[in-house]
C-alpha positions as CSV (number, residue, x, y, z in Angstrom):
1,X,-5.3,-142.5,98.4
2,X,-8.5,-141.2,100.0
3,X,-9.0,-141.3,103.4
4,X,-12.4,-143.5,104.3
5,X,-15.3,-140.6,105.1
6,X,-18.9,-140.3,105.3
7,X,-20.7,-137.3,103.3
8,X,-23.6,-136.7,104.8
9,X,-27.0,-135.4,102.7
10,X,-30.4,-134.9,102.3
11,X,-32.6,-133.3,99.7
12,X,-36.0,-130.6,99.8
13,X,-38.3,-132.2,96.5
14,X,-41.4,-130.6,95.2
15,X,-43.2,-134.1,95.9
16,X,-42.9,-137.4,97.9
17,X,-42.2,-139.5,95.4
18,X,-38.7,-139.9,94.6
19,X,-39.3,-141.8,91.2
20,X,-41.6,-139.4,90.1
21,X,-41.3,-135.6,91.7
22,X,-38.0,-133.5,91.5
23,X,-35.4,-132.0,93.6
24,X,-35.3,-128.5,94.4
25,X,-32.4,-128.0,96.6
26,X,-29.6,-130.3,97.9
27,X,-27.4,-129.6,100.7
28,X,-24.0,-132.2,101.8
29,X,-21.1,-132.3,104.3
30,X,-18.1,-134.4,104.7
31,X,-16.9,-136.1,108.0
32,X,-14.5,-138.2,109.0
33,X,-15.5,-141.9,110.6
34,X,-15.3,-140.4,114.0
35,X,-18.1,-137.8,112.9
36,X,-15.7,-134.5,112.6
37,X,-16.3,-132.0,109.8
38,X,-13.5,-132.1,107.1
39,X,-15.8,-130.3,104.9
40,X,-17.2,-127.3,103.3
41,X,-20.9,-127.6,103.3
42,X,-22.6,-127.9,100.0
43,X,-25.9,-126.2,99.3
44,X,-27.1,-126.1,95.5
45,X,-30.8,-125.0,94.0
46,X,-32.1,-126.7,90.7
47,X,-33.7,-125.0,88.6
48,X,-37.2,-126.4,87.6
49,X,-38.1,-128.0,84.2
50,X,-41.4,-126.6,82.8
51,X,-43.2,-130.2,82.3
52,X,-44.2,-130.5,86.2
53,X,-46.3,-129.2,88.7
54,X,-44.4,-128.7,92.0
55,X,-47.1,-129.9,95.2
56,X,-47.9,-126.8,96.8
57,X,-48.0,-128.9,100.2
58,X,-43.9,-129.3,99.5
59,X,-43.3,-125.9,98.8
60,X,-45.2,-125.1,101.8
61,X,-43.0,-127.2,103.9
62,X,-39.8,-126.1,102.7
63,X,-40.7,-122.3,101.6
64,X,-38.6,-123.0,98.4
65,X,-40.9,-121.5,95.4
66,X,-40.1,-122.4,91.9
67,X,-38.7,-118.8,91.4
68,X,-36.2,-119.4,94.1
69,X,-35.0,-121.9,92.4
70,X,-35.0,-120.6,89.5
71,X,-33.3,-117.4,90.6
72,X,-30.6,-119.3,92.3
73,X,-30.2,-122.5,91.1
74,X,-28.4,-124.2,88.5
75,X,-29.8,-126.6,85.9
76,X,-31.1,-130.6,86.8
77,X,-28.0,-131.8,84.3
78,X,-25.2,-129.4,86.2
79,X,-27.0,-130.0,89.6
80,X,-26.7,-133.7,89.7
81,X,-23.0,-133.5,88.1
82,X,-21.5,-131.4,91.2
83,X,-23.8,-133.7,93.4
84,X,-22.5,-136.6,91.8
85,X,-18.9,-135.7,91.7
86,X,-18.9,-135.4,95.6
87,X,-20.8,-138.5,96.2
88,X,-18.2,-140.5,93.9
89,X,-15.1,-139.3,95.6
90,X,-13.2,-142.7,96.8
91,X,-13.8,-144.2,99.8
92,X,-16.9,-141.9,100.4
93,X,-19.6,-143.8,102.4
94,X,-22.7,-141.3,102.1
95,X,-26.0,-140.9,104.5
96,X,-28.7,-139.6,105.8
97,X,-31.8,-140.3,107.9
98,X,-34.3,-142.4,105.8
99,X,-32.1,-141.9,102.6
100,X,-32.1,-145.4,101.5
101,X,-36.4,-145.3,100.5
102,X,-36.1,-141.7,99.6
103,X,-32.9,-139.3,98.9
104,X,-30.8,-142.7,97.3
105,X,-33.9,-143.5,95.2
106,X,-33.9,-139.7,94.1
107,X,-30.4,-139.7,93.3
108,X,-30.9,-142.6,91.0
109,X,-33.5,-141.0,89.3
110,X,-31.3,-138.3,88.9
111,X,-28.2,-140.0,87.4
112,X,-30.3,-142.0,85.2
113,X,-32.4,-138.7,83.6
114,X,-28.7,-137.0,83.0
115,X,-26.9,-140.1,81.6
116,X,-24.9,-140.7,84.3
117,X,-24.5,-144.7,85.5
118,X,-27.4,-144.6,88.5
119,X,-25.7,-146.9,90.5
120,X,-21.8,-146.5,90.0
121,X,-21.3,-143.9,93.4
122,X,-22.4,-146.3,95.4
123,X,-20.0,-149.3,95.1
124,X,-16.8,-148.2,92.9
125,X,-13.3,-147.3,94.2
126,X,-14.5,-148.7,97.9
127,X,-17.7,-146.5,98.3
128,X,-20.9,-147.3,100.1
129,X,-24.1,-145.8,101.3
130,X,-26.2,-146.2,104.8
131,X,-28.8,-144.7,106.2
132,X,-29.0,-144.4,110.0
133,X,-33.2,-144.1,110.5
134,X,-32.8,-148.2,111.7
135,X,-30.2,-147.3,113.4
136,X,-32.4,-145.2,115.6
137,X,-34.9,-147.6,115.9
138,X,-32.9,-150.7,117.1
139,X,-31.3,-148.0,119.8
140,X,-35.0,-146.8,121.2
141,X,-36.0,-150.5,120.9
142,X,-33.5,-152.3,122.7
143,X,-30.5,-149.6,124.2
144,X,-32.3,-146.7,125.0
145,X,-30.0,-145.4,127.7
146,X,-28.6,-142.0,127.3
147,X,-30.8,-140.6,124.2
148,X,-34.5,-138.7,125.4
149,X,-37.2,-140.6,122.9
150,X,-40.2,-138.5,121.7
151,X,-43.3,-140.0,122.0
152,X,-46.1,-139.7,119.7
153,X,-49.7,-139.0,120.9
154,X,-50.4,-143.2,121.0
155,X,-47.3,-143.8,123.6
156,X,-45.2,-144.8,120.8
157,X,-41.5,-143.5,119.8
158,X,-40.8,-140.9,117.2
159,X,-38.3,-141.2,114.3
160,X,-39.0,-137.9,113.0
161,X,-35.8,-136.3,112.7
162,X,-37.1,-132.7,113.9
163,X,-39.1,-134.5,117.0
164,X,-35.7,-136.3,118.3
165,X,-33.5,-133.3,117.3
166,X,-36.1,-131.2,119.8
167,X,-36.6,-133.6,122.6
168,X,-32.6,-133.9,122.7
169,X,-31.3,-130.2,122.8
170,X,-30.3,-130.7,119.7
171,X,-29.9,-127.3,117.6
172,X,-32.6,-127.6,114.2
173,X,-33.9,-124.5,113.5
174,X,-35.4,-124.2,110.0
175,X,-36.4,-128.0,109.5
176,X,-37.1,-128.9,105.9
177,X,-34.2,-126.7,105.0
178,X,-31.3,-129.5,103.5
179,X,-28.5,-128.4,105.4
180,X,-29.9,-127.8,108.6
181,X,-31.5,-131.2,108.3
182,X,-27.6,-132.4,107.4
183,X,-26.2,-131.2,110.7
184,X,-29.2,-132.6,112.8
185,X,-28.9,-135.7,111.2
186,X,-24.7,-135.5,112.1
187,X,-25.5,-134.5,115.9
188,X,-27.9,-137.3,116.1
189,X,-25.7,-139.6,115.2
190,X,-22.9,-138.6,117.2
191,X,-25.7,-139.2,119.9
192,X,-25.9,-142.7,119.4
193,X,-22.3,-142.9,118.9
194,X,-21.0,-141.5,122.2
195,X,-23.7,-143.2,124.5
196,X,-23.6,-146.8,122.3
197,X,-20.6,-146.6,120.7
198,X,-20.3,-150.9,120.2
199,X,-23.9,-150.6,118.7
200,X,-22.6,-147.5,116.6
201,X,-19.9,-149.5,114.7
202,X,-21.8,-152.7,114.4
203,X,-25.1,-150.8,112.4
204,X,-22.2,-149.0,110.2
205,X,-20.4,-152.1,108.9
206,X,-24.1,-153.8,108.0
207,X,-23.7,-151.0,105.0
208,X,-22.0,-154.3,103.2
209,X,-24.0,-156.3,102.0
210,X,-21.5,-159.5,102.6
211,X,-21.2,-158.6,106.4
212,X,-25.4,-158.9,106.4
213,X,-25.0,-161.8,104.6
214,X,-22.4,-163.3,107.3
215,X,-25.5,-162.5,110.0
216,X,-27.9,-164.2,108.2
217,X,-27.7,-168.1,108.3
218,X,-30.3,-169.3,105.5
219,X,-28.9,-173.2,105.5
220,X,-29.9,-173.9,109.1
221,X,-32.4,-170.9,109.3
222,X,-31.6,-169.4,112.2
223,X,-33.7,-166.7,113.4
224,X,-32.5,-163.4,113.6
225,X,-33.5,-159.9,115.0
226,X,-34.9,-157.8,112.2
227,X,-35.3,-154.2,112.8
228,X,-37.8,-152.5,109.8
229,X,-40.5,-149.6,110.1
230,X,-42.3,-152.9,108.3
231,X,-43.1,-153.5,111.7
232,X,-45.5,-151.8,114.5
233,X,-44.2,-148.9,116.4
234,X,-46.0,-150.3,119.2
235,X,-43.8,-153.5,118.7
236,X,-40.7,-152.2,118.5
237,X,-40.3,-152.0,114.7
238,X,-38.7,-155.4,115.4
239,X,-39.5,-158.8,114.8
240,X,-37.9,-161.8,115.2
241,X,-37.7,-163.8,111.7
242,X,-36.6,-166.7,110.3
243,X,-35.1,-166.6,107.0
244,X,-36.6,-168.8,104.5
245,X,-35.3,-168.4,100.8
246,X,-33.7,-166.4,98.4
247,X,-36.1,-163.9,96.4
248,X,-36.9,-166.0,93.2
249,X,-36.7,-162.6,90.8
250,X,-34.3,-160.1,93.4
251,X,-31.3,-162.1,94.1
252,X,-30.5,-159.7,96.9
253,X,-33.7,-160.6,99.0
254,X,-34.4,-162.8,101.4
255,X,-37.6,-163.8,102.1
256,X,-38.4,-164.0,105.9
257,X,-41.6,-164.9,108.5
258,X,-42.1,-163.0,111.3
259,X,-42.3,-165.6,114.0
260,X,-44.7,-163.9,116.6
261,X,-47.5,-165.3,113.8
262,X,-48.5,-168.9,114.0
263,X,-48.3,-170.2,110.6
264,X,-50.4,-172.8,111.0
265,X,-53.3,-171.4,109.2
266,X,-51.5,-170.9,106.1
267,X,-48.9,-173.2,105.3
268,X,-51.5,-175.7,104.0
269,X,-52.8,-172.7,101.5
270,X,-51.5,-172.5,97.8
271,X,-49.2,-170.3,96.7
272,X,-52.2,-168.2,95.2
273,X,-53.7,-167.9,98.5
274,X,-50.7,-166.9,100.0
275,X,-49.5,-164.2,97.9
276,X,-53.1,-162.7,98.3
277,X,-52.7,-162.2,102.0
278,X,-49.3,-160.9,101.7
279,X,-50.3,-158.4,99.0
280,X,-53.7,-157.2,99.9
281,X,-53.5,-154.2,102.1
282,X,-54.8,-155.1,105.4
283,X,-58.0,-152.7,105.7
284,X,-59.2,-154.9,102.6
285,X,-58.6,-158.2,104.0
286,X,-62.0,-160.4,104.9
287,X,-62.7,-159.8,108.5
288,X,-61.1,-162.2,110.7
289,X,-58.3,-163.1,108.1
290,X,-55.0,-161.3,108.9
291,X,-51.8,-160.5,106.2
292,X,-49.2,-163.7,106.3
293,X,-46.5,-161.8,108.0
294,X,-43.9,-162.5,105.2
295,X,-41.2,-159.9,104.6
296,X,-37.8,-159.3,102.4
297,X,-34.4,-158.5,103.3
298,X,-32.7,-156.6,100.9
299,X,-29.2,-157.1,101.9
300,X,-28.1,-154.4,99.4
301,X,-30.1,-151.7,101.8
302,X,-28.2,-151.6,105.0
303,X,-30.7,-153.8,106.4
304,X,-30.4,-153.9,110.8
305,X,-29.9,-157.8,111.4
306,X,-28.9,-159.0,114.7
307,X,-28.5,-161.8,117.7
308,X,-31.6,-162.1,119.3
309,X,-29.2,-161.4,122.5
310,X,-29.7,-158.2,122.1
311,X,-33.5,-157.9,123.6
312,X,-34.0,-158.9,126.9
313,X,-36.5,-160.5,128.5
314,X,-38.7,-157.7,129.9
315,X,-38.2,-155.9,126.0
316,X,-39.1,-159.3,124.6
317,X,-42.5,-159.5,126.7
318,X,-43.0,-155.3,125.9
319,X,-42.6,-155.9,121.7
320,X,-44.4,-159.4,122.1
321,X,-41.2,-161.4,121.4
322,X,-42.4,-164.7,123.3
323,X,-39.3,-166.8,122.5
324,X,-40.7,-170.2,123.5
325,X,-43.7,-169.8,121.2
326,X,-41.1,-168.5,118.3
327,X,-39.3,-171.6,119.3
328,X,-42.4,-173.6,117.6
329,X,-43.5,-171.5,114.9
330,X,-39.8,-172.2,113.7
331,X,-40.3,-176.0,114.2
332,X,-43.7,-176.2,112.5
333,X,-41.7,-174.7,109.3
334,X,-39.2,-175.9,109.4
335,X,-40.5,-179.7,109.6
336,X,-42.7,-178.9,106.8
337,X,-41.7,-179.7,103.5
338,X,-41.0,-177.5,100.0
339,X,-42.2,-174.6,102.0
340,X,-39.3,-172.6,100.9
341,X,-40.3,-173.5,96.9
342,X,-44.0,-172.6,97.9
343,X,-43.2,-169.0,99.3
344,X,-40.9,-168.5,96.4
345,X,-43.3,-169.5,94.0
346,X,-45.4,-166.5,95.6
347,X,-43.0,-164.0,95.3
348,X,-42.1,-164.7,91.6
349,X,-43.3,-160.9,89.5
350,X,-46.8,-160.6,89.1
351,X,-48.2,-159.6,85.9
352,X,-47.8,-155.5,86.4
353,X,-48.7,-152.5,84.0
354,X,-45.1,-152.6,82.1
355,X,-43.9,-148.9,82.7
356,X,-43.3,-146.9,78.5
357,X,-42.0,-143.6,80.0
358,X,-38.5,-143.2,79.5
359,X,-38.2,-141.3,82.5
360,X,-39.7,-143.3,84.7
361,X,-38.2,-147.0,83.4
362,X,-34.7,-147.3,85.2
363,X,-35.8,-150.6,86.5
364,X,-38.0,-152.0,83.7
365,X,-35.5,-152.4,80.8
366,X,-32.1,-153.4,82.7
367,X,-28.8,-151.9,82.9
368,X,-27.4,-150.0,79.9
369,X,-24.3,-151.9,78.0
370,X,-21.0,-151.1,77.9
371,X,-21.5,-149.2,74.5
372,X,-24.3,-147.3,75.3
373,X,-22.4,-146.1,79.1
374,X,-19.8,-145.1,76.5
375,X,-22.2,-142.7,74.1
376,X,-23.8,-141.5,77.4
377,X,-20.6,-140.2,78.6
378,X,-20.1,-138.6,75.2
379,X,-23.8,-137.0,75.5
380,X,-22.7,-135.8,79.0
381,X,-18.8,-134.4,77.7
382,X,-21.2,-132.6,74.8
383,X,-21.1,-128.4,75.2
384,X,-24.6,-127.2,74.8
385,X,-24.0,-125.2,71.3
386,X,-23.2,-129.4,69.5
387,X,-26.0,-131.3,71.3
388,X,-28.3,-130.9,68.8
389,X,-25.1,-131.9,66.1
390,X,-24.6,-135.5,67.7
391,X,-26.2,-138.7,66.3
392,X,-25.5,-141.2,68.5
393,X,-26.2,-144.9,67.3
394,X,-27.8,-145.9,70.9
395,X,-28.8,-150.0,70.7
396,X,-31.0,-148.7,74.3
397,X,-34.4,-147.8,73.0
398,X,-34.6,-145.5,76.0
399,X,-32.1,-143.4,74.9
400,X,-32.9,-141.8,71.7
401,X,-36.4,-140.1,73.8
402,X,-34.3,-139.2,76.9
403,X,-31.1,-137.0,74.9
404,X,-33.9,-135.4,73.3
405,X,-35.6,-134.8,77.0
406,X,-32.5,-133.8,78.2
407,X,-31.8,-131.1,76.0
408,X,-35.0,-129.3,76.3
409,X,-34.9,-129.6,80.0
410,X,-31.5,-128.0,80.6
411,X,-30.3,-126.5,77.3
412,X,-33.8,-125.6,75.4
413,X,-31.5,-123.3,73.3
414,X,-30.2,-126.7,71.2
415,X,-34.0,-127.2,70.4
416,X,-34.8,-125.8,66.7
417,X,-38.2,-125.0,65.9
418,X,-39.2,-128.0,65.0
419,X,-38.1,-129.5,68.4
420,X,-39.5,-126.8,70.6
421,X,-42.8,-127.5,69.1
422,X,-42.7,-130.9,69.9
423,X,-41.5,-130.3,73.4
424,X,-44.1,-128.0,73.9
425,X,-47.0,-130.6,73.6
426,X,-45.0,-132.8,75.5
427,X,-45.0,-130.9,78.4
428,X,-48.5,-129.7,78.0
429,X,-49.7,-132.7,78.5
430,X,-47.4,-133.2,81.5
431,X,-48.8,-130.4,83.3
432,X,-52.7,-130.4,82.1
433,X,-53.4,-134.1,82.5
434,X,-56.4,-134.7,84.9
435,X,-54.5,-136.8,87.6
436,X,-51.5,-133.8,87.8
437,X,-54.2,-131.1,87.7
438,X,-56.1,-132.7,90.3
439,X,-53.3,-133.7,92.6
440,X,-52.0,-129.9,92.4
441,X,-55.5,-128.9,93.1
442,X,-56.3,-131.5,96.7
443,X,-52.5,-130.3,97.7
444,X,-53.1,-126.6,97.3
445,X,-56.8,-127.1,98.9
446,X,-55.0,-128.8,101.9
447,X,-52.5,-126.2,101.6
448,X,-54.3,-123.4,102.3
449,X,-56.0,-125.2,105.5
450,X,-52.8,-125.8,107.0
451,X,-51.8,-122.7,106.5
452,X,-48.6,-121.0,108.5
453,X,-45.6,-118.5,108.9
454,X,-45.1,-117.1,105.3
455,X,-47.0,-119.7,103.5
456,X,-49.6,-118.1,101.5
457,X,-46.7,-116.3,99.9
458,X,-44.9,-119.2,99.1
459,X,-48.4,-120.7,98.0
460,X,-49.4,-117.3,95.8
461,X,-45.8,-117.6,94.1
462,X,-46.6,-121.0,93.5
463,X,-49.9,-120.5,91.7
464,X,-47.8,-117.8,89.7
465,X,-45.7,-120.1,88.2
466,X,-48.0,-122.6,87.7
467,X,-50.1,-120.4,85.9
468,X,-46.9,-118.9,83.5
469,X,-46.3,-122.7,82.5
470,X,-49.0,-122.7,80.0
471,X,-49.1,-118.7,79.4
472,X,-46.9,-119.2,76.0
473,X,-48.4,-122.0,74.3
């Protein structure tokens, strides 16, 4: 039996959006629970499919051009198999610094484009995921003894990894590279570890979602310390909350108020009126109406919940915590009644454009069924030279698009003429659509401003290889 680790990763992308963009190198280590290598470190390049347009502001950041990944990479389908096979190993807990809204989210994305179960690595055989960005914030916010905190230019802490990596002595040359942002990441949690080691092993056992649960009492609705970039630097990234209700549609939310807000001036409103001042941006907002400070806690996200104990007094007065006035917020809600029906009633889906992309609808159509994780595996067990041989009776209307998608991404030699054709218009409109074309075009304009060391090689390759995509149509 597997020994309980923690593999530690992080990925370089050719965009910020992990739904949308794609992965261009990936880099992992192993530790034990006390934080000791046990591992080889993993680095691996993917090779880019020919129906994007990398952002030239990424490949700036991380130097890594489309030919370098081309040159030494493997392909998206054998990438995310080697990824996925280290990931899945039992008793494998795996993290990173702000993984959970980005690197997990790509890895999903991954799975699910290369018929893999987008979800499986991170529950089965006793596995689990955290992310240890909150971590940071609840110790800089309330046990800041022992760690030096970066400020930014407004008096407020840094999270960014390379800014506490510097102001600590901790070694990070070559940020943006994966595996040097791996070790960082490592030695700045062995930071937190050795100078709050009680605080250490609470945050890692909130990576299950039943011990967050056991923290949050929603009968009574006690308050409880939230700790969220949701929040103000300037406050902390903390609030105190009281947790009102389940999520009507997410049963893995809980819907919570921030209780430094008097809700007097809403709780009278309809749920229409609510929902507007929770979901209009702020800037947008009439002047002199603020956003109803409702949030969710998704339990399944290794959400920080804790005692109020935990912030003194003098911390309470810095991040505007004033208890007694929290102390009657709480009463005016919770002596009024059907509030908790009212906000749910609020966060019930709104009528949203209804994503048709295959690749982009892991969340829109449900999980795949037994039969159809059964012909996925078959797709994935498939040698290159019989993919184009299989017929497989998917019930998933998903499917059918995507084995076609994934054969001309990663084995275009399956594709007959026919196929190849239709790829090719695919993927020319992918790449000549006005919103990519102009998004490439603002990045590489900003690009070029920001110029530094090596970069307007990096940015001439770029333009290279954007250029070939359409050469041989």
């Amino acid at each position: 039996m597997n020994d309980p680790s923690i593999f530690w990763y992080d990925f370089e992308t050719y965009g910020d959006d992990p739904r949308r963009d794609r992965a261009s190198q990936f880099a992992g280590i192993r530790t034990d629970e006390a934080l000791n290598i046990i591992g080889e470190p993993m680095v691996l390049y993917c090779k880019p499919s020919d129906d994007f347009l990398p952002s030239p502001i990424a490949c700036q950041i991380t130097g890594i051009t489309p030919q370098h990944a081309q040159t030494h990479g493997v392909n998206e389908a054998e990438f995310i198999k080697s990824i996925n096979d280290e990931l899945s190993a039992p008793q494998t807990c795996v993290a990173g610094y702000n993984n959970i809204r980005f690197d997990d989210e790509l890895t999903r994305q991954l799975l699910y484009r290369n018929f893999f179960d987008p979800y499986e690595r991170e529950w089965k055989n006793g596995n689990s995921r955290w992310d240890i960005i909150d971590m940071v914030r609840l110790c800089a916010a309330t046990r800041p003894e022992g760690v030096v905190w970066p400020k930014n230019e407004d008096g407020t802490n840094s999270f960014k990894l390379g800014k506490v990596t510097e102001a600590n002595g901790i070694a990070h040359k070559g940020a943006h590279d994966a595996l040097v942002d791996v070790l960082a990441t490592i030695e700045v949690a062995r930071l937190i570890r050795k100078h709050q080691p009680k605080l250490f092993d609470y945050i890692y056992q909130l990576r299950h979602k039943r011990r967050v649960q056991a923290e949050i009492d929603l009968d009574n609705h006690k308050p409880v310390l939230h700790i969220s970039a949701t929040y103000p630097s300037q406050l902390g990234c903390l609030a105190l909350v009281m947790p009102l209700c389940i999520h009507p549609t997410n049963s893995n939310g809980i819907i919570v108020y921030d209780l430094r807000e008097n809700p007097r001036d809403w709780m009278s409103l309809s749920a229409d009126e609510i929902r507007a001042r929770v979901y209009t941006p702020a800037d947008q907002l009439p002047e002199g109406i603020k956003r109803i400070a409702l949030n969710v806690i998704y339990i399944n996200k290794c959400p920080i919940v804790t005692s109020s104990a935990v912030l003194d007094p003098v911390r309470a007065d810095l991040y505007e915590v004033d208890f007694e006035n929290c102390r009657k917020h709480w009463d005016l809600i919770q002596n009024s009644p059907n509030i908790g029906n009212k906000i749910q009633t609020v966060f019930q889906e709104g009528k949203f454009e209804r994503e048709t992309d295959p690749d982009y609808m892991i969340y829109s159509e449900g999980f795949f069924s037994d039969n159809d994780r059964s012909l996925m595996q078959t797709v994935r067990a498939t040698s290159p030279n019989d993919l184009a041989r299989i017929d497989l009776p998917f019930r998933d209307k998903r499917l059918h698009e995507m084995l076609f998608r994934y054969r001309a991404r990663n084995y275009r030699g399956s594709l007959n003429q026919s196929e190849l054709e239709r790829w090719n218009r695919f993927r020319l409109k992918r790449v000549t659509n006005e919103y990519a074309r102009q998004r490439y075009k603002s990045d590489m304009q900003l690009a070029m401003e920001l110029e530094g060391e090596n970069s307007s090689q990096v940015l001439s390759d770029l333009q290279n290889y954007v250029d070939s995509l359409t050469a041989d149509i």
